[in-house]
N, C-alpha and C positions, 0 to 999 in steps of 0.2 A: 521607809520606816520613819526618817526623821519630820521628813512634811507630814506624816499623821499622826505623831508626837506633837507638834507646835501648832497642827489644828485643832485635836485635843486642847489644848493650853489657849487656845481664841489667841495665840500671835498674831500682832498686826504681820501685812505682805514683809514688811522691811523687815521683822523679826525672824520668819522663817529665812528670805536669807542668811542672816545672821547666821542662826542655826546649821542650817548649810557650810558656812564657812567652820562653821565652829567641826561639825562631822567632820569634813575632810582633815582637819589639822591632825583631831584626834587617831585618822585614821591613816595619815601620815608621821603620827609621831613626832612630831615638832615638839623644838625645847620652848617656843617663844611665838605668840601670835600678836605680831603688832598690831596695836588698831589707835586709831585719834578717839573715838567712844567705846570705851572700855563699860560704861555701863549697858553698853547692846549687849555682851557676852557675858557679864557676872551673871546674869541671870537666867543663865544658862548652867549650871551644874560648878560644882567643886573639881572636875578634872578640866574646865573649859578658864576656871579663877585661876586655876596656878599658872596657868601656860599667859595668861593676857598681861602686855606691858604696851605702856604708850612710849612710842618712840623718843627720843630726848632733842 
C-alpha cells in the first residue's frame, strides 16, 4: 500500500524508503523517529511531523 501511495506521488527511490520507515514507525507506534533529514519525512503527512526529531 505504501510503495503505491509514493508512486502515485512520483517519490524519487530514496523517498519511498523514507516512506517505509515512516509506515513502520507509525505502525509501531513510536513516540520519536529520529533522523539527521528531517525534511525526507515532513513531507510525509502530519502524523509522520509530530513524531520526527533530529537527535541532539
Amino acid at each position: 500500500m505504501t510503495i503505491v501511495q509514493m508512486a502515485a506521488l512520483n517519490f524519487p527511490g530514496g523517498g519511498i524508503f523514507d516512506a517505509l520507515i515512516a509506515q513502520a514507525a507509525l505502525k509501531a507506534e513510536v513516540a520519536v523517529l529520529l533522523t539527521l533529514n528531517p525534511n525526507h519525512f515532513n513531507r510525509l503527512g502530519n502524523a509522520i511531523v509530530d513524531l520526527v526529531q533530529v537527535p541532539e
